[in-house]
C-alpha positions as CSV (number, residue, x, y, z in Angstrom):
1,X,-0.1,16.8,-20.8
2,X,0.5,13.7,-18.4
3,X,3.0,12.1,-20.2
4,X,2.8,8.5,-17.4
5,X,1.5,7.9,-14.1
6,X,2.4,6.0,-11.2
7,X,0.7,5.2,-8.6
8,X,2.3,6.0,-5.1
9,X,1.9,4.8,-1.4
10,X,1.2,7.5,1.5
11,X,4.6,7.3,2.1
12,X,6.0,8.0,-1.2
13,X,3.7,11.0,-1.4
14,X,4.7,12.4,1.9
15,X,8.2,11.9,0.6
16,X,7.1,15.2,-1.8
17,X,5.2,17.1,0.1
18,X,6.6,19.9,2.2
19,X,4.5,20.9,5.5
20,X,3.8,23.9,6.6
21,X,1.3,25.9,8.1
22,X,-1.1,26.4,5.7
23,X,-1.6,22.8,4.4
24,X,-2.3,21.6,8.3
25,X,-5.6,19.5,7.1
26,X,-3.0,17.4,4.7
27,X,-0.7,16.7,7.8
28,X,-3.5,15.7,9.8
29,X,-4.2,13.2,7.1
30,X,-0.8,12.5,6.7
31,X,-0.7,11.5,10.6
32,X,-4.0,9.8,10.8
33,X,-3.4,7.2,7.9
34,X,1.0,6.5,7.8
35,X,0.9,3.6,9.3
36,X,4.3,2.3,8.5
37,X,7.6,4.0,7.8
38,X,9.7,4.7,4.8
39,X,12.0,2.1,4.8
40,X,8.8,-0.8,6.5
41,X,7.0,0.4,3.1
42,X,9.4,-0.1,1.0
43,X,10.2,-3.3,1.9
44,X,6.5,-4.7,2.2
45,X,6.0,-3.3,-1.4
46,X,8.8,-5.4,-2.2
47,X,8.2,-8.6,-0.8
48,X,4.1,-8.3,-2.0
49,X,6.1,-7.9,-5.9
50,X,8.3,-10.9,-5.3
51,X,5.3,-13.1,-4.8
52,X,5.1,-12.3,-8.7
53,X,1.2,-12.7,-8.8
54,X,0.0,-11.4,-12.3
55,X,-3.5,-11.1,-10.5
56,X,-2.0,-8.2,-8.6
57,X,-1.4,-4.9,-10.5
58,X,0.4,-1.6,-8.9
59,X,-2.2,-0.5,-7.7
60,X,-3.4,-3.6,-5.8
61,X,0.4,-3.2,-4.0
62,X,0.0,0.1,-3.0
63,X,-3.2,-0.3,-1.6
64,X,-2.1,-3.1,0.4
65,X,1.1,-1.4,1.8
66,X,-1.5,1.6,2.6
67,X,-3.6,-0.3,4.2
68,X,-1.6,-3.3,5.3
69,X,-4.4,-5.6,5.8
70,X,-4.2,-8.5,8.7
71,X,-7.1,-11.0,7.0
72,X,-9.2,-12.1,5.0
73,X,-11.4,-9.8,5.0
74,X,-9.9,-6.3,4.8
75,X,-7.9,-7.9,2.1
76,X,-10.8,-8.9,-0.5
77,X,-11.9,-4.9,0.5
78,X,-8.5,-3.5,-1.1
79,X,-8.4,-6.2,-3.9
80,X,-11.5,-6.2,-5.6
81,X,-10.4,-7.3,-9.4
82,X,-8.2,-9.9,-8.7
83,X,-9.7,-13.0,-7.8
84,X,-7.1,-14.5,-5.4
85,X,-7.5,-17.6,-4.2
86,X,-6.9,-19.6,-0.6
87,X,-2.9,-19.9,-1.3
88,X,-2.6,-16.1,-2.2
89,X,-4.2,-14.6,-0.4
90,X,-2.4,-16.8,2.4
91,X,0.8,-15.6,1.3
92,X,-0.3,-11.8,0.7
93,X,-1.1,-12.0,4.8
94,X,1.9,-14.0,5.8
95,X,3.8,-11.1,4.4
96,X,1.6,-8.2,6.0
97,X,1.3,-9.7,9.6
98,X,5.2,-9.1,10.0
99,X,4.4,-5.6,9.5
């Protein structure tokens, strides 16, 4: 029974998994899609949250520090609920293009 979920950044999920030899397709992926570090995710993730946008759910966030879009564009491809306007979505990529 799943008792909560939460939803987790490629970082956070490589922050469980063990490698190894036999899981070689999931470090591939692992080293084809990271594109920022631990600590560089963390702190993105953060920053996104202070911006305290109800329009943005967990989920948005996580794609977004997946992702980490640099306009416009790529950004209304992660967020496709929320409809952000001008200002937002201004500060969402003022935040991203530092990382």
């Amino acid at each position: 029974m799943i008792l909560n979920s939460k939803p987790l950044t490629l970082t956070e999920a490589k922050s469980y998994y063990k490698e190894g030899e036999d899981k070689k397709p999931i470090d591939e992926y692992f080293k084809a899609f990271l594109k920022l570090s631990k600590e560089d995710a963390d702190k993105l993730g953060e920053e996104i949250r202070s911006l305290n946008n109800p329009k943005l759910k967990e989920e948005d966030i996580v794609k977004i520090v997946d992702f980490v879009p640099k306009d416009l564009e790529d950004l209304n491809k992660i967020v496709l609920d929320a409809s952000l306007n001008e200002g937002e979505v201004n500060a969402i990529l003022d935040i991203t293009k530092k990382y």
